[in-house]
C-alpha positions as CSV (number, residue, x, y, z in Angstrom):
1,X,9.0,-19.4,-25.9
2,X,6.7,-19.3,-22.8
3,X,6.1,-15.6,-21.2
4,X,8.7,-15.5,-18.4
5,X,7.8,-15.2,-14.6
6,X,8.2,-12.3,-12.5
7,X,11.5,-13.6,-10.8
8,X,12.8,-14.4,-13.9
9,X,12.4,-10.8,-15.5
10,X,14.5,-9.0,-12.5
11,X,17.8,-9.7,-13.4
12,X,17.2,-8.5,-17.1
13,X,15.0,-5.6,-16.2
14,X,17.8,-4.5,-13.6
15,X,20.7,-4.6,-16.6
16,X,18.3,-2.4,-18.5
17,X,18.5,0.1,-16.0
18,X,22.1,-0.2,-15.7
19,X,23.0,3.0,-17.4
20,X,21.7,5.1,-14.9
21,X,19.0,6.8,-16.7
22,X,15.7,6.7,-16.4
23,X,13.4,4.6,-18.3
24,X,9.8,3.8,-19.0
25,X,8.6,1.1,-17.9
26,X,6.2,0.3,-20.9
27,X,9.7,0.4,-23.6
28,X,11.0,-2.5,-21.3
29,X,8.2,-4.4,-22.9
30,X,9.8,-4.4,-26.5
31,X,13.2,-4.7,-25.0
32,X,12.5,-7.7,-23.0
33,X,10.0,-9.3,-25.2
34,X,12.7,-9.1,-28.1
35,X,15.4,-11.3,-25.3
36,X,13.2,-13.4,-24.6
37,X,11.9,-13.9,-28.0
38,X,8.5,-14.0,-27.3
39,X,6.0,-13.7,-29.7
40,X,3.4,-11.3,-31.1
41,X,0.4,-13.5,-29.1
42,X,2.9,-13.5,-26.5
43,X,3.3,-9.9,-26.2
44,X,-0.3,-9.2,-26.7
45,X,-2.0,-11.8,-24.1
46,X,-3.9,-10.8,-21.8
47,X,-4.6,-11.5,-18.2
48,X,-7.8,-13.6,-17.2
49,X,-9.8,-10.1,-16.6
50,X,-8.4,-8.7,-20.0
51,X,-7.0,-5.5,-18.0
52,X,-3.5,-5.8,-18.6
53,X,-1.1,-8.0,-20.8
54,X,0.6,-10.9,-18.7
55,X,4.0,-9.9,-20.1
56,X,3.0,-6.0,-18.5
57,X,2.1,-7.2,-15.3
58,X,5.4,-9.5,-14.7
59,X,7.5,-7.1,-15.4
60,X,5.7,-4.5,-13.3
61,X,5.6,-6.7,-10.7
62,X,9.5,-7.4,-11.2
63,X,10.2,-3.8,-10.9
64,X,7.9,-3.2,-7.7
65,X,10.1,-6.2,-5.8
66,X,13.5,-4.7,-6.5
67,X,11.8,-1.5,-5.9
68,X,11.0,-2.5,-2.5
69,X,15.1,-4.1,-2.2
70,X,16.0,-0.8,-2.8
71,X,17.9,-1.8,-6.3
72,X,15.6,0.7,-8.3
73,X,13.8,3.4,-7.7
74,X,10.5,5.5,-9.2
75,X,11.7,8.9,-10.1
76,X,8.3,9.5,-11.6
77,X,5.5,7.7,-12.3
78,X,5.9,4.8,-15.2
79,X,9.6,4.9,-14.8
80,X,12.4,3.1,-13.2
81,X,16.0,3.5,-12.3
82,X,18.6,1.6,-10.9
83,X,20.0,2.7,-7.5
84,X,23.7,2.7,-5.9
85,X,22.7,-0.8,-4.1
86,X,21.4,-1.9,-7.5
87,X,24.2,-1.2,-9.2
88,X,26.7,-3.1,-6.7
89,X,24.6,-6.4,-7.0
90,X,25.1,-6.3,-11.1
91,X,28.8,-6.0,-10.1
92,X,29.2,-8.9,-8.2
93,X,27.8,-10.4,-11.9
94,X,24.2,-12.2,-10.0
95,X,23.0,-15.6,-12.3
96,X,19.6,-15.1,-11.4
97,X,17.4,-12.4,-9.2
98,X,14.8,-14.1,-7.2
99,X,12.9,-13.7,-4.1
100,X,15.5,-15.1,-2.0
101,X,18.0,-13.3,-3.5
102,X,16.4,-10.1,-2.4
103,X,15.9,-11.5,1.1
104,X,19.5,-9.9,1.7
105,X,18.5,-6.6,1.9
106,X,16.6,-5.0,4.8
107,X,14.5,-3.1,3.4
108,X,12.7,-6.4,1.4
109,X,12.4,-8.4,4.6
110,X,10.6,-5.1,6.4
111,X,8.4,-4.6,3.4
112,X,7.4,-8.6,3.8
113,X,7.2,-8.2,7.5
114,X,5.2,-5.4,7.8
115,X,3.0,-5.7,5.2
116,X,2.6,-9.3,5.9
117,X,3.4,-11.0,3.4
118,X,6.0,-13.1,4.7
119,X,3.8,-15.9,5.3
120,X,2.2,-15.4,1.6
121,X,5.8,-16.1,0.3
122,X,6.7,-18.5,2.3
123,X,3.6,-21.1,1.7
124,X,4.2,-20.1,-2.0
125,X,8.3,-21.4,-2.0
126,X,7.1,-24.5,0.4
127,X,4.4,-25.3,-2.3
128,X,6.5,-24.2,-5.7
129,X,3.3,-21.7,-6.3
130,X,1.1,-25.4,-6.2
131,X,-1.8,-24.2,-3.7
132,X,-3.9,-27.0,-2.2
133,X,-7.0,-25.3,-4.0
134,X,-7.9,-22.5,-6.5
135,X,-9.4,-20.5,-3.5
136,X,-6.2,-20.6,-1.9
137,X,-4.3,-19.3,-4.8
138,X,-6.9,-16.6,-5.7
139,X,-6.5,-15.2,-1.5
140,X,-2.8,-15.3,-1.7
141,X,-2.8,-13.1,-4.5
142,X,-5.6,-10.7,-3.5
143,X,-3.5,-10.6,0.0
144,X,-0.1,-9.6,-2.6
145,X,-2.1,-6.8,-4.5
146,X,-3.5,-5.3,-1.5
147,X,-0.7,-5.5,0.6
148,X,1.4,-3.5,-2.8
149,X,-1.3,-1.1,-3.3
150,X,-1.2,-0.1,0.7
151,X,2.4,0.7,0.2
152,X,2.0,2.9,-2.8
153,X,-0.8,4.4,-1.2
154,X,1.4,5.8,1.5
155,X,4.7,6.9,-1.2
156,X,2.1,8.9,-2.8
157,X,0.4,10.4,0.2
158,X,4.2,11.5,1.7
159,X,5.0,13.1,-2.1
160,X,1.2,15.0,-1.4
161,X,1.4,18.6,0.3
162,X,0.3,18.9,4.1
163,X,-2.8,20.8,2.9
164,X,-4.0,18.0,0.9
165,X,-3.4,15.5,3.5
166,X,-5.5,17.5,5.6
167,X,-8.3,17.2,2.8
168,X,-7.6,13.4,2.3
169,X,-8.0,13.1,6.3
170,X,-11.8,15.1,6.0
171,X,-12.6,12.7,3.1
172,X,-11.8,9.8,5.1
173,X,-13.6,10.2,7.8
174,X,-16.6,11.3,5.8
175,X,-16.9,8.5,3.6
176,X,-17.0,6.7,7.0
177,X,-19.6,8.2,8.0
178,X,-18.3,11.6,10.2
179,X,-18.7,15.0,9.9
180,X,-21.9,16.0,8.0
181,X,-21.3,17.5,4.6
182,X,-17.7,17.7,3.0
183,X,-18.4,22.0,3.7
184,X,-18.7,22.0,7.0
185,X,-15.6,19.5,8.2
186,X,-13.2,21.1,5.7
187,X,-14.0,24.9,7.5
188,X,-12.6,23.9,10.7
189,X,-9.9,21.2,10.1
190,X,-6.2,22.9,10.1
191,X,-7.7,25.7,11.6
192,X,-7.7,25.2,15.2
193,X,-4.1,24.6,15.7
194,X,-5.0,24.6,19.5
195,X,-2.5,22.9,21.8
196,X,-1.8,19.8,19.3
197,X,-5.4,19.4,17.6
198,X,-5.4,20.1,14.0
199,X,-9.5,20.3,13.9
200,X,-12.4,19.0,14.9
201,X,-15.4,17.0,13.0
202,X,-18.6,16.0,13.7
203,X,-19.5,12.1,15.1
204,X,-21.9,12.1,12.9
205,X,-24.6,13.9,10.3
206,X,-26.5,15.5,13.1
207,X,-23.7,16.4,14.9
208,X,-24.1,14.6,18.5
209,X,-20.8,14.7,19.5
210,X,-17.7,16.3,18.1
211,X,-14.4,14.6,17.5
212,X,-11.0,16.2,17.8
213,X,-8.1,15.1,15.1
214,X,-4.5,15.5,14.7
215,X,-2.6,14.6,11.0
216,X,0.7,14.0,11.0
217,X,2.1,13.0,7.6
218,X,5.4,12.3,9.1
219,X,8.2,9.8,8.4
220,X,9.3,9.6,12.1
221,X,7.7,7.3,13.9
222,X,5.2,8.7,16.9
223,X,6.2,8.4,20.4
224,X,3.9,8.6,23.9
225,X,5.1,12.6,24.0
226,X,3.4,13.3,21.3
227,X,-0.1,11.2,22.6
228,X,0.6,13.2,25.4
229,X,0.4,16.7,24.0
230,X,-2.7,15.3,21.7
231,X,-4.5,13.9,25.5
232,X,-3.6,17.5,26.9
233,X,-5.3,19.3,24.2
234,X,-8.5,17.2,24.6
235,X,-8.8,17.9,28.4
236,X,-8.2,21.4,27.3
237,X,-11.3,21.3,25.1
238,X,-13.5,19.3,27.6
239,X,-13.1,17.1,24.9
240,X,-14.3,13.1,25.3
241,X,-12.9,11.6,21.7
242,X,-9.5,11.9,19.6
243,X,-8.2,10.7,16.3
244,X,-4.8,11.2,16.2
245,X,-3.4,9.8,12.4
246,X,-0.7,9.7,11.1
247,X,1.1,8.3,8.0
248,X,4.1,6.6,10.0
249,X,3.7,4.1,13.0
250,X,3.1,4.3,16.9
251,X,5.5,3.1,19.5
252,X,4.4,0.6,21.7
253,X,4.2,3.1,24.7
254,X,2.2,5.2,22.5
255,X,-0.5,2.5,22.3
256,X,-0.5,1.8,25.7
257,X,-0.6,5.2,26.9
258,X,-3.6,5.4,24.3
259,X,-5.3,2.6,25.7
260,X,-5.4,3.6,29.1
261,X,-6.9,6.9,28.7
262,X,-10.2,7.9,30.0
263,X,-11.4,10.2,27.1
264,X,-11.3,7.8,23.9
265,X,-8.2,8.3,21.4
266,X,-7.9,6.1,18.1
267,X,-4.5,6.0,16.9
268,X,-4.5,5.2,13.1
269,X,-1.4,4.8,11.2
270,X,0.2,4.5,7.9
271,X,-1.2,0.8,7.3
272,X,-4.5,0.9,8.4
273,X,-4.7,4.4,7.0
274,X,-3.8,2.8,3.4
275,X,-6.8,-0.1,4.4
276,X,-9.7,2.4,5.4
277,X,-8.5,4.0,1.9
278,X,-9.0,1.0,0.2
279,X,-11.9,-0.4,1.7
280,X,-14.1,2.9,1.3
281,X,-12.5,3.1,-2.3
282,X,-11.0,6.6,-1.7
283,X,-8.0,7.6,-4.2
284,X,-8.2,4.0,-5.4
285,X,-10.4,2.7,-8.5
286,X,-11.7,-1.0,-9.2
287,X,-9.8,-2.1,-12.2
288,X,-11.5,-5.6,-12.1
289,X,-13.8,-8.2,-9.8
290,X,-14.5,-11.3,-9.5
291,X,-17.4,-13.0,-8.3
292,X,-16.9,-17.0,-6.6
293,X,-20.1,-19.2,-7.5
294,X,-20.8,-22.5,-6.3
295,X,-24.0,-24.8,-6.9
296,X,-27.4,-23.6,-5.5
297,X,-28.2,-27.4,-4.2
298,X,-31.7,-25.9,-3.3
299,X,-32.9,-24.9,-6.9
300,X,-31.6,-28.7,-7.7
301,X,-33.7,-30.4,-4.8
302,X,-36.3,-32.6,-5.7
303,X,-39.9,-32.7,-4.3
C-alpha cells in the first residue's frame, strides 16, 4: 500500500490520541504504519534530502495542522494529545479530516491568515497539488515550512523566561550587525528600566550612535499607550532611535503613531521577529538545501 498523505493520517492519528494521554509522536509510526499496512521500505523511505522518512514527516505534519485547529496539543516536545475540541469532533464520528475540515475552527483560518498561507492552500486545492512547474511546487512548500517554523519559533520563545528573551533580543540585533561585542550589549540591556526602555545598544561596532530597546514577550497585543510611554522615554534620554519588540502584534494606531514620530522607532513583532531569527539563522539549524541549476548557455557557445 502507498504511504498515505498528510490529510489522510489526521483522522487516525487523532483516534490514537483519543484516550487522553500523552503520546510520542515517533510510536505513532508503528501504530499507523501497522493500519495502514505499509511496508518495511515503506516505513523506512526516505525523503529526497534523506533527512527524515516520508511516513515521519506526514504524520508530523498531520499533527502540526490539528495542532494549529486546536484538536491536539504539545505538552512536551515529541508528544501529542488530544484536546476538549478534539475530542467533540471524534464524537460527532468525522469520515475523513482534511484541510477543509479544519477550516471550521478559528484558530486554523487565523493561523492561515496570518501566517499567509491561505493563498498557498488555496492554489494547492484549485490545482489538486498539480503546480504549473516544479519551481512552483518547490516555493509553495518552502513558503509552508517557513511559515510552520515562524510559529514554533514564537511557542517556544513565550515558554522561555523574560531573562532569556532579553538575551535572545541582544543576540538579534548583534548578528545584525548592532551593538559591538556580545559583552558590552548584554551589561546594559534589562538594566536601565528607565521610563519604559529596557536598555540600550550600540548602532554599530564603533559605537556612532546608541539605540534604545524595549522587549516585551507578551501575549496581549500592543496598543499606541504603550508607543507612547516607549516615545516619552526617548525624549527623556535625548534619544534619536527606538526598537521597541515584542513577541505579540501592534495595533494599527500603534503603527501610525510610530510612523509619525520625529525620533525613529521600529516596531518589530512576533512575525518578523520569528523571520530576522530565521534569516540570520539564530536558534534555528539547516537541516537540508538545495541548490536550483539550469544550463550555462555561455560555456555551450560556439566561436
Amino acid at each position: 500500500m502507498a504511504i498515505p498523505d498528510y490529510q489522510t493520517l489526521m483522522l487516525p492519528l487523532l483516534k490514537i490520541a483519543d484516550d487522553g494521554k500523552e503520546h510520542l509522536l515517533k510510536e505513532s509510526i508503528n501504530i499507523l504504519s501497522e493500519q495502514f499496512n505499509l511496508s518495511d521500505d515503506d516505513i523506512s523511505a526516505l525523503l529526497p534530502s534523506g533527512t527524515q522518512t516520508i511516513i515521519y514527516n506526514r504524520i508530523g505534519w498531520a499533527r502540526t495542522y490539528m495542532k494549529k485547529a486546536g484538536l491536539l496539543t504539545s505538552p512536551k516536545r515529541g508528544h501529542f494529545q488530544i484536546t476538549e475540541k478534539g475530542k467533540e469532533l471524534l464524537k460527532k464520528n468525522p469520515s475523513k479530516i482534511d484541510v477543509k475540515l479544519l477550516d471550521q475552527y478559528d484558530e486554523f483560518v487565523s493561523f492561515k491568515t496570518t501566517h499567509r498561507t491561505k493563498d498557498i492552500d488555496r492554489i494547492q486545492e484549485e490545482k489538486s497539488d498539480e503546480f504549473d512547474t516544479p519551481e512552483e511546487a518547490l516555493e509553495y512548500g518552502y513558503q509552508k515550512i517557513t511559515s510552520n517554523l515562524s510559529e514554533d519559533i514564537l511557542s517556544t520563545i513565550k515558554e522561555c523566561s523574560p531573562s532569556f528573551f532579553e538575551k535572545l533580543v541582544v543576540d538579534l540585533l548583534i548578528t545584525i550587525g548592532y551593538g559591538g561585542s556580545r559583552k558590552e550589549a548584554g551589561e546594559v540591556l534589562g538594566k536601565s528600566g528607565d521610563g519604559g526602555i529596557d536598555g540600550i545598544i550600540k548602532e554599530d561596532k564603533l559605537g556612532l550612535d546608541i539605540i534604545y530597546i524595549q522587549a516585551k514577550r507578551w501575549e496581549n497585543i500592543i496598543g499606541r499607550p504603550e508607543i507612547q510611554k516607549f516615545a516619552g522615554a526617548l525624549l527623556g534620554q535625548k534619544a534619536k532611535k527606538g526598537i521597541f519588540i515584542t513577541t505579540s502584534n501592534f495595533t494599527q494606531e500603534a503603527l501610525e503613531y510610530a510612523q509619525s514620530l520625529e525620533n525613529k522607532v521600529v516596531l518589530i513583532d512576533g512575525d518578523k521577529l520569528a523571520q530576522l531569527m530565521i534569516e540570520h539563522n539564530l536558534g534555528v539549524s539547516t537541516v537540508t538545501s538545495y541548490e536550483i541549476k539550469r544550463i550555462d548557455s555561455d560555456y555551450f557557445a560556439e566561436d
